[in-house]
Each structure stands twice: as structure tokens, then as C-alpha cells.
C-alpha positions in Angstrom: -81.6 -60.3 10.0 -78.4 -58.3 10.5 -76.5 -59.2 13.4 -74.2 -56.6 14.8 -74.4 -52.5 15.0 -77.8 -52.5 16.6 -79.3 -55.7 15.2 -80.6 -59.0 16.9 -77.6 -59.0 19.3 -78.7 -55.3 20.5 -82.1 -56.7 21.2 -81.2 -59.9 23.2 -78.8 -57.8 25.3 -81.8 -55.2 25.9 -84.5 -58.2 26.6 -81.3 -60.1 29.4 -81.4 -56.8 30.7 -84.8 -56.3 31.1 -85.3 -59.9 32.4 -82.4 -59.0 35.1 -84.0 -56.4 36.6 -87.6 -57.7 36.2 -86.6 -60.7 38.4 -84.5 -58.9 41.1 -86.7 -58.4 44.2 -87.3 -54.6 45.2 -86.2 -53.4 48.5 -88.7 -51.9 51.3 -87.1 -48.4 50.4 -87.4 -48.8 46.8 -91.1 -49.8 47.1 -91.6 -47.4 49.7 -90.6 -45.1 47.6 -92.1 -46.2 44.4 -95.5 -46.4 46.4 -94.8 -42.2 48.0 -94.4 -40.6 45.2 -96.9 -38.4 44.3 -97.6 -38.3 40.6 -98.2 -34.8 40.6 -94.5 -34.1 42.2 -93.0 -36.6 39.7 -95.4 -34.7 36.7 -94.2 -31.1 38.0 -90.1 -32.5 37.9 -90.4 -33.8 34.3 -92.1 -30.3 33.5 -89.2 -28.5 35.4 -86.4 -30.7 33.1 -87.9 -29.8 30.1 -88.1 -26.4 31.0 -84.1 -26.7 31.6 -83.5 -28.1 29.2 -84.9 -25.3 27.2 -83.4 -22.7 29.3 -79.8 -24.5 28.4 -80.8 -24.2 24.7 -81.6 -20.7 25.0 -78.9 -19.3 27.0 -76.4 -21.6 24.7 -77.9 -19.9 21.6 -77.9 -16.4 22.9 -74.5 -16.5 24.0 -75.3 -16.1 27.6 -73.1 -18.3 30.4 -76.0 -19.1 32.6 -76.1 -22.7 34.0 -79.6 -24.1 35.0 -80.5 -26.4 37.4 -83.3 -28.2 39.3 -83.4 -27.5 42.9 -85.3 -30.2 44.8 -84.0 -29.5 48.5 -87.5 -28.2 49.3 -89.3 -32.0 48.3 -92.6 -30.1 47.8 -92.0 -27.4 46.1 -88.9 -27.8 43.5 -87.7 -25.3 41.7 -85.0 -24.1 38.8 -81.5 -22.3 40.3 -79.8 -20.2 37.4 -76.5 -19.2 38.2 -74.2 -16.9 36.5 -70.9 -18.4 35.6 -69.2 -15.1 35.3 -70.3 -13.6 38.7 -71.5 -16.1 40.9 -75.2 -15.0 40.7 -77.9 -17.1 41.1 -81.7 -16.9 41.3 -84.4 -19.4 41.5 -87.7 -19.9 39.0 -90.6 -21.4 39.4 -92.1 -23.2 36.4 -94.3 -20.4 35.7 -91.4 -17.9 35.9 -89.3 -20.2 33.3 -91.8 -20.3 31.0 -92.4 -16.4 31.3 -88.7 -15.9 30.9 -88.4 -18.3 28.0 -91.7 -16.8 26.4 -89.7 -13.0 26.6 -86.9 -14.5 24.7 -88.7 -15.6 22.0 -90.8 -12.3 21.4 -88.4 -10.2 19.7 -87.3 -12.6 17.4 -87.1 -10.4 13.6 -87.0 -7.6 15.5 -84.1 -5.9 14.1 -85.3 -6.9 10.9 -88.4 -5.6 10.4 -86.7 -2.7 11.8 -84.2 -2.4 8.9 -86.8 -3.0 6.3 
């Protein structure tokens, strides 16, 4: 095998790492907070990136200079800030509110065009 640009030597550096940090005791406050998480928090942040992630897509292709965020100040009920670079605006989302807003982007895609023809 190849050794160099991503070949064994990648691999052994990955599997050191991984036996580093396999063999380094936890904390009290990282298991505490390994063991407090609620799964359905940590399912409802991953939704909310993705949902940012798709709101920076959008707003990027659209020409629009919005910057989105995920607000977790309130630990049980995080949400998404948009703020408006150009006037200081912001508002927060839920994730069913993103995905509206993301949905109404979509739906007059062609528009124009089947207008013209």
C-alpha cells in the first residue's frame, strides 16, 4: 500500500489518535454531562444545524445577507437567530418555522418561466 497523501500513515495517525483519547480517563463533568444529556435535546440540535446549514445555502444562493445561527441560551428549548447584516435585524425560528420558511423558498422555483412560456 501507498504510503503518504492519505495512505497507511493517515490511518496509524487516526488509530494513535483514537487510542489517546480512548485511554484518557473522563472527568466527573464530562461524564456528568455525557450521562445529562437528553437524547431528544441532542436529536433536536443536529436537526436545528442542518436546518442552518440549509438556511446559509439558501440565503447565499438568493443573494440575501442573512447570517443564521443556533441560539441555545434557553437549554430547553433552542432555537435559530437570523440576523440581517445590512440592518442589524434579527428574529428567532423554531425548527418548524425554518422549515416553513425554507419550504416557501423553494415553491416558486420556474415561476417566471412558465410564466414566459
Amino acid at each position: 500500500m501507498k504510503i503518504g497523501a492519505g495512505g497507511l500513515q493517515a490511518m496509524i495517525a487516526q488509530d494513535a489518535a483514537r487510542g489517546l483519547e480512548a485511554n484518557r480517563p473522563k472527568t466527573p463533568a464530562e461524564e456528568a454531562l455525557l450521562q445529562s444529556e437528553d437524547p431528544n435535546l441532542r436529536r433536536l440540535l443536529r436537526d436545528l444545524n442542518k436546518a442552518v446549514e440549509r438556511m446559509r445555502r439558501a440565503a447565499e444562493t438568493y443573494n440575501h445577507p442573512l447570517d443564521f445561527r443556533v441560539n441555545t441560551a434557553d437549554k430547553k428549548r433552542p432555537k435559530i437567530t437570523a440576523r440581517d447584516r445590512r440592518t442589524g435585524a434579527s428574529r428567532d425560528f423554531t425548527l418548524e418555522e425554518a422549515e416553513a420558511w425554507l419550504g416557501g423558498l423553494g415553491g416558486n422555483r420556474g415561476g417566471k418561466l412558465d410564466g414566459f412560456a
